[in-house]
C-alpha angles and dihedrals in degrees: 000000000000091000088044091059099041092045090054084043088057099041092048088046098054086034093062085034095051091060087060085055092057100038079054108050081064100032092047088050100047086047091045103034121011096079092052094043089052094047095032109022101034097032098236119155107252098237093057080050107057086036081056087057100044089047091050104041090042084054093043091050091057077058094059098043079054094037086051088058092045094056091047089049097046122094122173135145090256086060135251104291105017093081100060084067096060093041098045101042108082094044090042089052095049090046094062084058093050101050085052092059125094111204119207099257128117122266100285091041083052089048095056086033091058090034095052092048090034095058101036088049094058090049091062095044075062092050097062105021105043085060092042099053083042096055097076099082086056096053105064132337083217106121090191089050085039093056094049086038089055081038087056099046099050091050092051086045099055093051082062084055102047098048095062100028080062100030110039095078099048087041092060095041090051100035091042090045075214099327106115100184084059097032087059089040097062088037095055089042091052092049096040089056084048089054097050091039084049099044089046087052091050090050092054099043100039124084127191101217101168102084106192118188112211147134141294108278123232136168086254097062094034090053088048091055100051104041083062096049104082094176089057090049092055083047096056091047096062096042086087088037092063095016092059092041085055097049102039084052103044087041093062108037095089090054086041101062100025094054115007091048090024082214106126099161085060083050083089101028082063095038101064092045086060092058097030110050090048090071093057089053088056100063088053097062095073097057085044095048091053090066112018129056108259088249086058104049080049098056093047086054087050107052083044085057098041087052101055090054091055091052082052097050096053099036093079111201099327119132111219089047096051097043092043085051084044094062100045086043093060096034089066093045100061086052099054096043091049090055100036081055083052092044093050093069101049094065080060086064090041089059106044090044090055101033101024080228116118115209103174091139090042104045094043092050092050095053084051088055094050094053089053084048090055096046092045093056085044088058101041093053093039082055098047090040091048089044093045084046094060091246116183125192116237089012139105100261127238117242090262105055083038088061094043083056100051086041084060099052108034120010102039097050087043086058093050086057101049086058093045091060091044100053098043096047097057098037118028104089101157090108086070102061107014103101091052088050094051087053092060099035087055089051100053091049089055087045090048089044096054105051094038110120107186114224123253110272117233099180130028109278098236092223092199 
């Protein structure tokens, strides 16, 4: 029995793990590469470009906050969040292939070519991702499960980033035989049939066991939650605070390393510790949950990650600093993602405890939004900042557009942190209280549940 339950622990656990993987072999494609390819591969200026971004991801954000009302709205007997995998993952997959194509238009005919499959793209990232982030609270109401689950899932996550934060160059260069434009196409075609193969996997090896009765949700009562649930709104605050570190930061390593080092064969090389180390940060979250408060846990990742990016500024251009900065840096970070991802799920349980509403959907979907919101912002700048500095693409770069580059991946994102650990540390008092709220929480649900009589049926109930 023992083996039984630890076999199923374990299933469930790389099941949920393995959709992050998925989510990530695009995500981590589109945040790498997609910028490059559109200034360097398509051809596209690289202020249309970052404008493209901010309009998207403004529009997609408007998707999640949409996508958060349809979850908490859904009821089958697969769940509320499991059946947007499986019907997500084929044309999410397809789309990742799409947005990696150049047709053969002029420039304006590129730019709505790279906007339709960008955006659409995107909605069906929300499609998938938004139920699947949201899914947590309906596991398991365990805190301790839900921490090696979000440790799970980040590690799975950060395989699917490293592979193609390590692959992707050498795919191109191998698939193209020195086309690009065909060498990105194939790539993006390979990861996108792993993501639909992955998502399925996850559909078929998740259950939502936490089956939580409640009303039909509406903005009003959404609204009515979270403006009474002051630790998600500290939450949602730093969200652009380490988001938009993260953006500004994986946005610009490509240009980095490729202009400001002039080292292209060490782009990879950066890249995948970027996507790997974190990894091994993420294994050690769980030993440091169990004895430390999860904003604690936070502000020690952070000051790792902070640290990593001081030992890179003033390292210049040489090699063993920046990869040694490389390597704290990103060791931070995959601690601190794997708690924040920990964290998310706890202002579900706030909520529900102060206004006896559970947003779980909603809430999930606004924090989505505000991380689009976040990289949006991250492009749009990066774009502006490239264009003012005189950037071309394929060239040696003038000081200007060198120090808007550097600006990009390493001071701006220093200065976001900062303020995250600021912020949260000032702020973010649920620790505090949070194992005292889920008690009684706990209790009301067994109350509820005991003197709950259901009323007579009159139809079938349709269970899909």
């Amino acid at each position: 029995m023992m083996q039984n339950t630890t076999y199923s622990l374990w299933r469930q656990r790389l099941g949920y793990g393995v959709a992050d993987l998925s989510c990530n072999l695009v995500w981590q494609l589109i945040s790498l590469y997609l910028m490059f390819f559109y200034t360097d591969i398509m051809g596209l200026p690289a202020y249309y470009a970052g404008l493209m971004f901010l309009v998207t991801r403004l529009v997609d954000g408007v998707a999640d906050v949409l996508m958060g009302l349809v979850i908490d709205n859904t009821h089958t007997r697969w769940g509320r969040c499991r059946p947007y995998l499986l019907i997500g993952a084929v044309p999410f997959g397809l789309l990742c292939m799409m947005a990696f194509y150049v047709p053969d238009f002029g420039l304006a005919g590129k730019l709505w070519y790279a906007f339709l499959t960008y955006l659409c793209l995107s909605f069906l990232y929300t499609l998938v991702n938004i139920p699947f982030c949201a899914m947590l609270p309906f596991i398991t109401n365990d805190s301790t499960e839900r921490t090696t689950l979000s440790a799970v899932r980040i590690v799975m996550g950060s395989v699917g980033s490293t592979v193609v934060a390590v692959a992707t160059l050498p795919l191109v260069h191998s698939l193209g035989h020195g086309n690009q434009q065909t060498g990105f196409l194939y790539t993006a075609l390979i990861f996108g049939s792993i993501a639909i193969f992955f998502l399925l996997l996850s559909f078929a090896n998740v259950k939502e066991a936490i089956n939580q009765q409640s009303e039909k949700m509406t903005l009003r009562r959404a609204w009515t939650s979270l403006r009474h649930n002051r630790p998600w709104f500290v939450f949602a605050v730093n969200i652009f605070l380490m988001w938009g570190a993260f953006f500004f930061q994986t946005g610009a390593l490509v240009y980095f390393f490729n202009y400001y080092v002039c080292n292209t064969t060490i782009t990879a090389i950066a890249a995948g510790i970027s996507t790997f180390v974190p990894l091994l940060g993420t294994l050690t979250v769980p030993f440091m949950a169990a004895r430390m408060k999860k904003r604690q846990v936070y502000l020690f990742a952070s000051t790792v990650n902070l640290a990593g990016m001081l030992i890179m500024i003033v390292s210049g251009t040489h090699i063993l600093g920046l990869l040694t900065g490389a390597i704290i840096l990103s060791m931070g970070a995959g601690q601190r993602t794997a708690i924040y991802f920990s964290m998310q799920a706890d202002p579900v349980d706030y909520g529900e405890w102060k206004t006896g509403i559970n947003t779980a959907g909603i809430l999930t979907s606004v924090n989505g939004f505000l991380g689009k919101v976040s990289m949006a912002g991250a492009g749009a700048i990066s774009g502006i900042l490239l264009s003012t500095g005189g950037y071309v693409a394929n060239q040696a770069q003038n000081p200007q557009a060198l120090l808007a580059i550097k600006a990009c991946y390493l001071y701006i994102p220093a200065a976001l942190i900062l303020l995250s650990m600021i912020w949260m540390g000032r702020y973010y008092r649920l620790d505090d209280t949070y194992e005292e709220i889920k008690r009684e929480l706990d209790e009301r649900k067994r109350s509820a549940n005991e003197h709950f009589t259901p009323p007579p049926m009159k139809n079938p109930i349709n269970t899909v």
